[in-house]
C-alpha positions as CSV (number, residue, x, y, z in Angstrom):
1,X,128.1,84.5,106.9
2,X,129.1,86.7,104.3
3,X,126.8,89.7,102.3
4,X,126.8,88.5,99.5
5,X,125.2,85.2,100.9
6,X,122.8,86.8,102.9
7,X,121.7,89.7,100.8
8,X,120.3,87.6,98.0
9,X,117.6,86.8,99.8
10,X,116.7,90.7,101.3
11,X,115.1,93.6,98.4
12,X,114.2,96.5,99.3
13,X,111.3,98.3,98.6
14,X,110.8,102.0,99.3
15,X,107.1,103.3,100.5
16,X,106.2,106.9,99.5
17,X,108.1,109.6,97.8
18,X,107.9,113.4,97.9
19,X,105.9,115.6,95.4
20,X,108.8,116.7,93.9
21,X,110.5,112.7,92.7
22,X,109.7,111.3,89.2
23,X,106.2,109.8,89.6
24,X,105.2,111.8,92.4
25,X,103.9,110.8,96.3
26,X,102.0,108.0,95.6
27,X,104.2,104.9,94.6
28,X,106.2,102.1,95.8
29,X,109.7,102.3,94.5
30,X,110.8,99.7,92.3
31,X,107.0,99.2,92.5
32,X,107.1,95.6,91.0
33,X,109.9,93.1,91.8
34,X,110.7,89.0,91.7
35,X,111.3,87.3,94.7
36,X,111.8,83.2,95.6
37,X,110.5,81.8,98.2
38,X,112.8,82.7,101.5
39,X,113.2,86.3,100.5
40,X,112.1,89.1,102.6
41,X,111.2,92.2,101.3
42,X,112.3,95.3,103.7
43,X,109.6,98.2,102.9
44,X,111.3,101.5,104.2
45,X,108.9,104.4,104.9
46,X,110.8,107.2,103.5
47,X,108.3,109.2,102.3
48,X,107.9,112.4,104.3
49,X,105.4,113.6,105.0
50,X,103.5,110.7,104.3
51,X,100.8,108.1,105.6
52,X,101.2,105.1,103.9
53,X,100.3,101.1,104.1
54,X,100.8,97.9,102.1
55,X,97.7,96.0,102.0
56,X,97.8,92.9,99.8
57,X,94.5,92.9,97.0
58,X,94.2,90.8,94.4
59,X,94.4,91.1,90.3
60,X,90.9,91.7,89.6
61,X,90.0,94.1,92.7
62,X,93.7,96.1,93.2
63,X,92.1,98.9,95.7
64,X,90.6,96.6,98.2
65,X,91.9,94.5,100.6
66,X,91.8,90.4,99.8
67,X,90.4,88.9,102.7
68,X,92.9,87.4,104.7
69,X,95.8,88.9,103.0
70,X,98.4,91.0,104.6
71,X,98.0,94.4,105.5
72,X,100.4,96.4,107.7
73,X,98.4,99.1,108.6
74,X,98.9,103.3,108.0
75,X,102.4,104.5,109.0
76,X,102.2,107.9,109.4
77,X,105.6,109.7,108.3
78,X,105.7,113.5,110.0
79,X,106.8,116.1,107.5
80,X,110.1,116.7,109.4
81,X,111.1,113.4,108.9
82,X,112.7,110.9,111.2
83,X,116.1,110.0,112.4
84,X,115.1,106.5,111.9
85,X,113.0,105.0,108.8
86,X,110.8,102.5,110.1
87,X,110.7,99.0,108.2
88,X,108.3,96.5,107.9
89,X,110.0,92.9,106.7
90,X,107.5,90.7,104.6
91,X,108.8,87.3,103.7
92,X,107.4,84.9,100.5
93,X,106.3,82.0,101.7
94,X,104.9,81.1,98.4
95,X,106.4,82.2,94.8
96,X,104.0,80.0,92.6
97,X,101.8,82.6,92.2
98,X,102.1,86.9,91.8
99,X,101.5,88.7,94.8
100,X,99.5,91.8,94.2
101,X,99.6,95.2,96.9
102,X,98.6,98.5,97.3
103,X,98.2,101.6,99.8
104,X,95.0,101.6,101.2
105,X,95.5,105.1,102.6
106,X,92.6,107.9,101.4
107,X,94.0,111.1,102.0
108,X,94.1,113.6,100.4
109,X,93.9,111.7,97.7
110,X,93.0,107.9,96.8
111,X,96.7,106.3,96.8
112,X,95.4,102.8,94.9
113,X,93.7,104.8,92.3
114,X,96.6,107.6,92.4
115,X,99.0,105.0,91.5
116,X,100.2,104.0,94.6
117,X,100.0,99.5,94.0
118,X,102.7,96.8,93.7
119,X,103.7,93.5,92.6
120,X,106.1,90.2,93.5
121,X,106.5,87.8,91.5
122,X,104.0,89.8,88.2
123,X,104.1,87.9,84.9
124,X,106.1,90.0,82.2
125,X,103.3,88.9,79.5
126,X,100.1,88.4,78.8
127,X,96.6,90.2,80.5
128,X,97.9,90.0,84.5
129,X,101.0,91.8,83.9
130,X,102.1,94.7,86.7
131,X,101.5,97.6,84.3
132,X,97.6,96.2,83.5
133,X,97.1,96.0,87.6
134,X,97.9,99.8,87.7
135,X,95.7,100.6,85.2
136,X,92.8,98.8,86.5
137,X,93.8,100.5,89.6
138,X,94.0,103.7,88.1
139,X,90.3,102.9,86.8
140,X,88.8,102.6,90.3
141,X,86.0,105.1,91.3
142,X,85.3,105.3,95.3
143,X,87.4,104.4,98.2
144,X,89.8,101.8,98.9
145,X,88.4,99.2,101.5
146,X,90.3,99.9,105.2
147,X,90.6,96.5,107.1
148,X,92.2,95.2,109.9
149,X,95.7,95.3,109.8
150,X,97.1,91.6,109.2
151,X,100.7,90.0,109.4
152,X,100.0,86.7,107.2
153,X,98.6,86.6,104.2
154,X,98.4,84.5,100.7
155,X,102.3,83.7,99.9
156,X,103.8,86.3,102.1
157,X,104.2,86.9,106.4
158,X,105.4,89.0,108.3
159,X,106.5,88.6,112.1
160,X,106.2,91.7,113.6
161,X,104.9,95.1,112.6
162,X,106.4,98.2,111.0
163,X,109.3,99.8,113.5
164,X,110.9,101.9,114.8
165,X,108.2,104.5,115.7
166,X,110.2,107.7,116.8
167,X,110.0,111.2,116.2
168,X,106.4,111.3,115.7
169,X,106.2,108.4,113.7
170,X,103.1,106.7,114.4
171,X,100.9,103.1,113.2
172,X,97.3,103.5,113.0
173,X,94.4,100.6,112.5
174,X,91.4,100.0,113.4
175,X,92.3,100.0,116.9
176,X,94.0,102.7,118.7
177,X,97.5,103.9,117.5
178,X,101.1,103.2,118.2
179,X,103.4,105.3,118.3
180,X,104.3,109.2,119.6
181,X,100.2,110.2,118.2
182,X,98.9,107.4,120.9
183,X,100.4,109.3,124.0
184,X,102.8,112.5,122.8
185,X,105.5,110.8,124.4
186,X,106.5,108.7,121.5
187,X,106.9,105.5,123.1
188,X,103.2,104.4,122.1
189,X,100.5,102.9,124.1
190,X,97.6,101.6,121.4
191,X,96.9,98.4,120.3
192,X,98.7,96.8,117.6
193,X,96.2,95.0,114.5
194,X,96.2,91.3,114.7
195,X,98.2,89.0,113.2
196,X,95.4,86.9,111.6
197,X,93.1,90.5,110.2
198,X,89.8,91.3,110.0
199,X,87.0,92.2,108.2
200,X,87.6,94.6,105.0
201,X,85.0,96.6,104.0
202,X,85.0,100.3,102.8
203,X,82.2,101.8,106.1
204,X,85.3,102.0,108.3
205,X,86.9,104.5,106.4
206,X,85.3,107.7,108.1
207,X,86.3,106.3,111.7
208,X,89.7,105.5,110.7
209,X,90.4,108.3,108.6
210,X,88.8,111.1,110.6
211,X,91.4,110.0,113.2
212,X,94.0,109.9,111.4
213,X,93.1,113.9,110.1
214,X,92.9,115.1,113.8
215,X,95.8,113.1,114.6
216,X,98.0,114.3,112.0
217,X,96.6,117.7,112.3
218,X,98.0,117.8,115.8
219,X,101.2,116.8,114.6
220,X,101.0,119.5,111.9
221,X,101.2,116.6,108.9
222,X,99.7,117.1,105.6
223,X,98.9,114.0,105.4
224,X,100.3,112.2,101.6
């Protein structure tokens, strides 16, 4: 089958930047996109360092998970990089409706609020249009919910979650990690989220994020 057949249906996003790019760290880049039903959308982690997720929200609450939406969980980017960008491949099941996302991540800096939010399928007109979701984004006070990582959500699954994890890359949740942070070896030993998620409420943050500090911190990652 030939590229041009099957590349229709693949976009690519890219998740995190560097401090030094136009529009900083804290974006998804393009960060809004259209996509039919069938596509998949391949999110590269290419920010380094970084510690990024997308975590589907909806319109009217952009820094909070929606309950039973997607989520991928924090992928933790060392600031030496890695050989191998790890992916995570999210395909629309439904393209009826605009599918809203953000990073979840709280350190050192709010990402939602920071700018760091997406969209599939956003009208071009009218009040829900991608550029009013980041500025109600941009609005938010306080942090961003942390829920259970989750590979199906409301018109858009995923089969598997973000790989490869090499060279101290690493996937954290609510449950223990995967990836080289879980066991220094780099092959991983934690948990991975479930597919169906979990609760979402902001009270997790402190458990999740404290690990991920000390975790980081022993991987000498400022984590962005």
């Amino acid at each position: 089958m030939s590229c041009s057949h099957q590349c229709a249906f693949v976009k690519v996003v890219q998740v995190g930047s560097t401090a030094n790019a136009p529009g900083g760290v804290y974006q998804f880049i393009p960060p809004s996109i259209n996509a039919t039903k069938g596509t998949t959308i391949t999110f590269k982690y290419t920010g380094a360092p970084g510690n990024h997720s997308i975590t589907q929200s909806t319109f009217s609450n952009p820094c909070n998970p929606m309950p039973g939406g997607f989520d991928s969980g924090n992928v933790l980017i060392p600031a030496n990089n890695v050989s191998v960008s790890p992916e995570w491949n999210l395909t629309i099941t439904d393209d009826s409706k605009p599918i809203w996302f953000f990073c979840k991540q709280l350190l050192p800096a709010i990402h939602c609020s920071s700018g760091m939010v997406g969209a599939i399928n956003a009208p071009t007109s009218g009040t829900n249009t991608f550029q009013a979701y980041q500025q109600a984004a941009s609005k938010v006070n306080g942090p961003s919910g942390q829920g259970e990582g989750a590979l199906v959500g409301l018109g858009a699954s995923a089969s598997a979650f973000p790989a490869p994890l090499t060279d101290g890359a690493a996937l954290f949740t609510n449950n223990p990690p995967v990836g080289a942070a879980a066991s220094g070896s780099g092959t991983g030993s934690g948990a991975a989220p479930s597919a169906s998620g979990n609760s979402t409420n902001a009270a997790s943050f402190a458990s999740v994020n404290t690990f991920l500090v000390f975790s980081a911190a022993a991987l000498g990652v400022v984590l962005a």
